[in-house]
N, C-alpha and C positions, 0 to 999 in steps of 0.2 A: 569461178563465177557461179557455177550449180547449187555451191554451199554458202552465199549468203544467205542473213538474216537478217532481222528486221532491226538490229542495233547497230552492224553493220553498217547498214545502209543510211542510218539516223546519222552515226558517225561522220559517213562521208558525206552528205549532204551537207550538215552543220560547215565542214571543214570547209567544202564548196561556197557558201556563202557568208567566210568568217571575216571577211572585207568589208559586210555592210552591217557589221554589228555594234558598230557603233551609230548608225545612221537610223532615223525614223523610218522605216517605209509608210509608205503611201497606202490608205486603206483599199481593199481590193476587192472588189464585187462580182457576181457571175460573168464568166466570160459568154460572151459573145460567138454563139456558133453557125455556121454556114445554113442557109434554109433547106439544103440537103441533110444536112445531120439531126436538124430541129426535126424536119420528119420521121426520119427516125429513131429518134428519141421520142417521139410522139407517139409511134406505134403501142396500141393496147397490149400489155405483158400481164403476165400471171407467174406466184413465185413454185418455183421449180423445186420438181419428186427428186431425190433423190435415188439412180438407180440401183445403187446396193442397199439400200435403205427396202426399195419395194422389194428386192428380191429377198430379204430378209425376213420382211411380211407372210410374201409366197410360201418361202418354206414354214414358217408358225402354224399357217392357216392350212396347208396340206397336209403337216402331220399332224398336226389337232383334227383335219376331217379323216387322216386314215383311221385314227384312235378312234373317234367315235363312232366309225363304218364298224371294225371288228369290238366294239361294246356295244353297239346294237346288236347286232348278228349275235352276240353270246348272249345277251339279256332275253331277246324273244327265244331264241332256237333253246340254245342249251340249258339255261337258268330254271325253265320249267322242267325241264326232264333228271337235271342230273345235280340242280341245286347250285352254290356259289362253289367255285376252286380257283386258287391262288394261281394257277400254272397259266388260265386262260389271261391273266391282265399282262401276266411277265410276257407272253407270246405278243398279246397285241401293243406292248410297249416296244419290245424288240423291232417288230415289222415294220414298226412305226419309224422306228432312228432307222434301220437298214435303209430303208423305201427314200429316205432324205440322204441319204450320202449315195445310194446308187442313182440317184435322179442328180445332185451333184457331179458324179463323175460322168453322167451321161450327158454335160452340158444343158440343162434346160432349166438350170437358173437366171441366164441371162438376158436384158432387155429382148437384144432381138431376137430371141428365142419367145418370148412374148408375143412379136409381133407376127410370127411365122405360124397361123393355127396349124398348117396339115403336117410339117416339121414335125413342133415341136409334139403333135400329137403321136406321131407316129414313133417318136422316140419315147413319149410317156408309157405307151403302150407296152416297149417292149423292154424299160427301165420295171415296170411293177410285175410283168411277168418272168425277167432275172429273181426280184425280192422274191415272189413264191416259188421258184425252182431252187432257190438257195434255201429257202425255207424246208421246202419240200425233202431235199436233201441234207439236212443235219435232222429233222426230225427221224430221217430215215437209218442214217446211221447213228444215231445217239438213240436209236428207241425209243422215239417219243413219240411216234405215232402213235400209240394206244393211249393216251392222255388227251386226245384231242379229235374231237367230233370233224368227220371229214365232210359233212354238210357242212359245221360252221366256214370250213376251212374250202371250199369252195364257194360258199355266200359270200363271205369276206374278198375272196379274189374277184370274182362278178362286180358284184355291188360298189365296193372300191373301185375298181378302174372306170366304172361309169359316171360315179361321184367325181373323180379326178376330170374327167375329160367337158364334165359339166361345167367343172369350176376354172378349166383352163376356156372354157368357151369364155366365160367373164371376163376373164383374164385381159383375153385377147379386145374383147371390146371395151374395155374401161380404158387398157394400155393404147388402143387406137386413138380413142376418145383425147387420152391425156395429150400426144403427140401431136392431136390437130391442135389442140389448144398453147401447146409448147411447154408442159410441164417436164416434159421427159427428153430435152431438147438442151443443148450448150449454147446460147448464144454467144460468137465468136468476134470477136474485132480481131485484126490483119494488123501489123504494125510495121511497115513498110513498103513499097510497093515497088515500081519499075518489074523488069523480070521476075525477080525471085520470086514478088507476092505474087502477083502472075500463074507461076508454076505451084506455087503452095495452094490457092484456089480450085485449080484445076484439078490438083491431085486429091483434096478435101472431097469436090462434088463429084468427082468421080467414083466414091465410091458409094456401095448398096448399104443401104442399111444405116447410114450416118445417121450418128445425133449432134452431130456439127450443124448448127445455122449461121451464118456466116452475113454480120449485122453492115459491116462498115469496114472498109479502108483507112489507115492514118498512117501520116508519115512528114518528118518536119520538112523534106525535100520538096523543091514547086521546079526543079529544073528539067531538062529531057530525060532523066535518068525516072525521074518519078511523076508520071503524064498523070493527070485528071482523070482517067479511069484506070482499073487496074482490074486485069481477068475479067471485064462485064460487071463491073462494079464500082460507081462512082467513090471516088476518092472526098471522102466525109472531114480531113483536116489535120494538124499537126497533134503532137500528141500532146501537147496543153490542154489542144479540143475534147482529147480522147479523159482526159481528169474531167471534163467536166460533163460531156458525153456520160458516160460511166454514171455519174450522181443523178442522171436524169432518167436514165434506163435500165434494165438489168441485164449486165452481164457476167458472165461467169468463166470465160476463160478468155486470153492473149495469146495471140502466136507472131512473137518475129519471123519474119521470112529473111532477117540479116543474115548473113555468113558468121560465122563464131570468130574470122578473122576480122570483122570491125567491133573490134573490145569497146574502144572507146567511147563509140557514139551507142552501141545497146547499154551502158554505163550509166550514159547522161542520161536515158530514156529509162530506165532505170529507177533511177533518181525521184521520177517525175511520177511513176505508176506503181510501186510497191506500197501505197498508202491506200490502195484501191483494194477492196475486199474479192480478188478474183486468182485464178491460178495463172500463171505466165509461163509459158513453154518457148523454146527457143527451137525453132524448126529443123530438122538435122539434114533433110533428106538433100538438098544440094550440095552440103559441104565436102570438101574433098580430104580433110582431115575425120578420120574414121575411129570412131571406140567399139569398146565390143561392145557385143551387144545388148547385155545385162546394163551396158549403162545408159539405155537409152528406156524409155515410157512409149507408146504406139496410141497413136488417135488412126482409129483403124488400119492405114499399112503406113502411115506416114509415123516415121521417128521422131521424137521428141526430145532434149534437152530440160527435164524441171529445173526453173527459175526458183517460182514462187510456188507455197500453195496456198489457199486460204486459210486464216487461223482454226476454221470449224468448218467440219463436213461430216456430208453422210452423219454417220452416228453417234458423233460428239454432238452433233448438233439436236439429235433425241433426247442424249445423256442431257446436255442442257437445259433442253425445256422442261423435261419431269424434275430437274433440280428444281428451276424455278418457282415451277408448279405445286410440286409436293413439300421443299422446304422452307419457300414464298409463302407457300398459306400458311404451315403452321406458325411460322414469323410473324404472321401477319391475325391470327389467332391470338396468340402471345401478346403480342402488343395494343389490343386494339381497348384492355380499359386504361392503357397508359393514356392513348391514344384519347380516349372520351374524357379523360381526368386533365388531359392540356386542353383539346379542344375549350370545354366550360371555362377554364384559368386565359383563356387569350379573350373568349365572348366578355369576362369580366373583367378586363383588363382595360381592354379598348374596343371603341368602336368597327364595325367594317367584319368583312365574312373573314372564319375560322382559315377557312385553305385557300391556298395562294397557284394560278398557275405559270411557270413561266417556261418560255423558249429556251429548248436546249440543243446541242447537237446531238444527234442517235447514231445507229450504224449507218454507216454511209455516207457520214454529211446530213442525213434527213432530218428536218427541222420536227423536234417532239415538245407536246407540251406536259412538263411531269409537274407531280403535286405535293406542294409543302403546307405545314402550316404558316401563317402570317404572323413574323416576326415583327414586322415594322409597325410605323404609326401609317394608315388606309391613304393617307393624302402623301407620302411621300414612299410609298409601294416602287419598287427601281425594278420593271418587268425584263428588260435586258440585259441587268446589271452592267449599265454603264458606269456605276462608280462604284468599288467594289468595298463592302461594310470595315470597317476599322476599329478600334481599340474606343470604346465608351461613343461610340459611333450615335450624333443624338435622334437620328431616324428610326432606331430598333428599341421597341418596349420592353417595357421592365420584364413580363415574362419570355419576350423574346429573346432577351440578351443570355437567360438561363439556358432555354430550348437549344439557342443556338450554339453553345458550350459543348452542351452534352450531345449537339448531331442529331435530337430528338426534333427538330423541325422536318427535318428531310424521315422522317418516316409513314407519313403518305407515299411514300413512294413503294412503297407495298404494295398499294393499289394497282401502280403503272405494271408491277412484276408481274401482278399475279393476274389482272384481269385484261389490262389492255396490251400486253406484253408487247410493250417496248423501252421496258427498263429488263435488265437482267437481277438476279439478285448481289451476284458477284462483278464487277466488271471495273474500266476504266469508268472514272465520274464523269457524269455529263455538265460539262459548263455553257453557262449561259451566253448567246452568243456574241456579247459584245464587251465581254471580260477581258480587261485587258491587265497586264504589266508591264511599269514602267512606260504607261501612254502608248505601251502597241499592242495591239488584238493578239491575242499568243499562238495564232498560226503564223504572224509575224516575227514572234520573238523566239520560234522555236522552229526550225527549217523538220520539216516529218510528222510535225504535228499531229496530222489528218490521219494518221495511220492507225492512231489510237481509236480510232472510227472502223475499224474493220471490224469489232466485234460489238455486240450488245452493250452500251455503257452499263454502270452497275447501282447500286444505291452503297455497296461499299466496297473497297479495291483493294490491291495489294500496296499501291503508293499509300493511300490514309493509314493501314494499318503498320507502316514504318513510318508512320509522323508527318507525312509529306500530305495533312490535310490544310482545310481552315486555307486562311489569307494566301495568295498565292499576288504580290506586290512586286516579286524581283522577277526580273527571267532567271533566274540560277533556279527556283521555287516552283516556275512550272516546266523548265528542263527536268527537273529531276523527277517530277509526279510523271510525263515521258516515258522518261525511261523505266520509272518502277513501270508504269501500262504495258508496255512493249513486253516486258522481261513477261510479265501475266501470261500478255497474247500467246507469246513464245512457247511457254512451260502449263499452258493451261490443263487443269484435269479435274475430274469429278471432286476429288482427294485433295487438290488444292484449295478448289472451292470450301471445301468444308472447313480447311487449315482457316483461310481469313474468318470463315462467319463466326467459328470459335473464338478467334481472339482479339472480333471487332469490339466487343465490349471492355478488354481491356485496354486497348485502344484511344478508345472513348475517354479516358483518363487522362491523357495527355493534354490540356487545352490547350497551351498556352499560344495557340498563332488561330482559334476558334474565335470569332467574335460574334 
């Protein structure tokens, strides 16, 4: 169960619902959640620091202030006396890497080492006076002390550690600041309740230092086994509620409190939250079937079980937005006198404005509005595409019928990548929300659908660039755009990114299902 995926899981769901696949469902709108859960989901959020992310910061910004602690100190002290030498940069390079890998093993890279001033000072303290006694000692045996001014070499020790314990005072107050705010915080839902969650609560707030918040109870039980509060915690609904809980607020990770002996129903439940962009752990600490311990993950002393984890974290999700950012704009550089050479050919075409906006799905489910050019004739504009364009289709203009070939309509969407950034430039496509096939909305006709919502959609994907663009009329046609999304989600990498953007132009070649 550890080592599902997300095709997995597409699999068994489809197979779960292959009964009604010949039947129309019934169109289906937000659910309906309890005035306990509406609260909060209501609660004001803010999106969440990653903590390996800031501690990765930490370390840039400390040894970029050690470096320029001992290049100051040699620029005033030594440079007037003895001139420039090669020996002083390699020295304060050196000090520089040591001074980060012994503050590394000295533990005081980590969040709540942030939030500890007198801790973590007192460990800083005696982490940068190791670096100079180790320093102290290979200059001494390697003979290098006469190469090197022992005023700069105690300015350097001085000045440094007072520079470091400045910047850890910031530290501490910005990382406070973040935590009341809840940037540096896991907002948690419970996915069961009765005893277990009970015990899983209790074991969570018990301990110091947690960056567990702990939002909500859910669980599909309403009988004695699973009472209306659980641990001091009202019980917020089944976990249908928790799918739609989730789209309304941010959360970032799941913990079953089930036993690993009821396979079946974390299964179903399963089924129902892997389309949620969160990590899902399965709670180890009550079970009486034991693995070692390499095979369990620690949310402070409590064992964990990985389910799920999100498609993007921590520092893929850096790596991603400087993609965006940096290969977004030049794209978007690139294109922008195609861009003024169709805009004029639409203004001359026909009537009504050049760009077009419409509703699409983004990460999450969240309703975004991205930007095309205007294919159609102004009076018959389809903003939700409820009927979706066809073969000589007589709604789309003569230059739109070309644009729309060649995919050069959709590149306004540059814009969305690079400045309002909620398009990615690689991703799952964003369809418009009342696209259907075969007369059903395609979260209908394709059981997982939503899953493809876990990451940024894209302005172009790895399904278009195997054909799987343009009309999408059958359900076979957006099963399969799906699955290519999933397999992305799955194997996503800086590397891959760049494999589609190369060979979305030839791509582009292909029209024939483009209209």
């Amino acid at each position: 169960m550890v080592e599902m995926n997300a095709r997995d899981m597409l699999s068994a769901a489809s197979a779960a619902s292959a009964t009604l696949s010949g039947n129309a469902a019934a169109p289906r709108g937000p659910r309906i959640l309890s005035p306990a859960a509406i609260a909060a989901a209501s609660e004001q959020t803010v999106s969440a620091y990653s903590p390996i992310v800031v501690a990765g910061f930490v370390r840039a910004i400390e040894c970029a202030l050690i470096t320029l602690v001992g290049a100051i100190a040699y620029l005033v002290y030594v440079v007037p006396q003895h001139g420039f030498e090669w020996t002083y940069g390699m020295a304060i390079a050196i000090i520089a890497a040591l001074s980060i890998v012994v503050f590394q093993a000295a533990d005081i890279y980590q969040v709540h080492a942030f939030r500890r001033p007198v801790g973590q000072m007192a460990r800083l303290v005696s982490a940068w006076s190791i670096v100079f006694l180790i320093a102290t000692a290979v200059s001494f045996l390697g003979k290098f002390d006469i190469w090197f001014s022992r005023v700069w070499f105690v300015t350097f020790f001085i000045v440094g550690i007072l520079v470091l314990l400045i910047e850890r005072t910031i530290l501490y107050t910005l990382v406070r600041h973040w935590m009341r705010e809840g940037r540096l915080t896991r907002r948690t839902a419970i996915v069961g309740g009765g005893e277990p969650g009970a015990n899983l609560i209790a074991s969570l707030q018990s301990q110091q230092d947690s960056d567990v918040r702990i939002v909500g109870v859910f669980d599909d039980r309403s009988d004695e086994r699973s009472p209306n509060t659980c641990g001091g915690l009202e019980k917020l609904g089944t976990v249908d509620d928790f799918v739609e809980f989730a789209r309304r607020t941010r959360i970032d990770l799941v913990i079953f409190s089930l036993p690993i002996t009821a396979e079946s129903r974390i299964l179903q439940m399963l089924k129902k939250l892997w389309v949620l962009p969160v990590d899902i752990r399965l709670a180890a600490h009550i079970n009486k079937l034991r693995f070692r311990p390499r095979s369990y993950s620690y949310i402070g002393s409590v064992p964990v079980l990985d389910v799920f984890d999100r498609p993007m974290a921590d520092w893929d999700v850096v790596m991603k937005w400087l993609f965006d950012k940096i290969v977004g704009g030049l794209a978007l550089l690139a294109a922008l006198p195609v861009m003024i050479v169709i805009a004029i050919a639409i203004k001359l075409d026909s009537r009504g404005p050049v760009l077009f906006k419409q509703k699409r799905y983004g990460f999450n489910n969240d309703l975004i509005e991205v930007y095309k050019f205007r294919s159609m004739y102004v009076e018959a504009t389809d903003a939700t595409a409820s009927k979706l364009v066809t073969k000589d289709d007589p709604r789309v203009t003569r230059v739109g019928r070309f644009i729309r070939k060649a995919s050069l309509d959709e590149l306004p969407q540059l814009f969305n990548v690079v400045f309002k950034g909620n398009l990615s430039l690689v991703g799952p496509r964003p369809h418009a929300v009342n696209a259907k096939a075969e007369q059903r909305l395609y979260d209908e006709a394709v059981d997982g659908y939503f899953a493809r919502h876990r990451v940024k959609p894209g302005v172009t994907g790895w399904a278009q660039v195997n054909g799987w663009r343009g009309e999408t009329d059958t359900q076979e046609k957006i099963q399969k755009r799906v699955e290519y999304d999933l397999y992305y989600i799955e194997n996503w990498s800086v590397l891959f990114d760049l494999y589609i953007v190369a060979i979305t132009p030839f791509a582009l070649l292909k029209t024939e299902n483009a209209y």
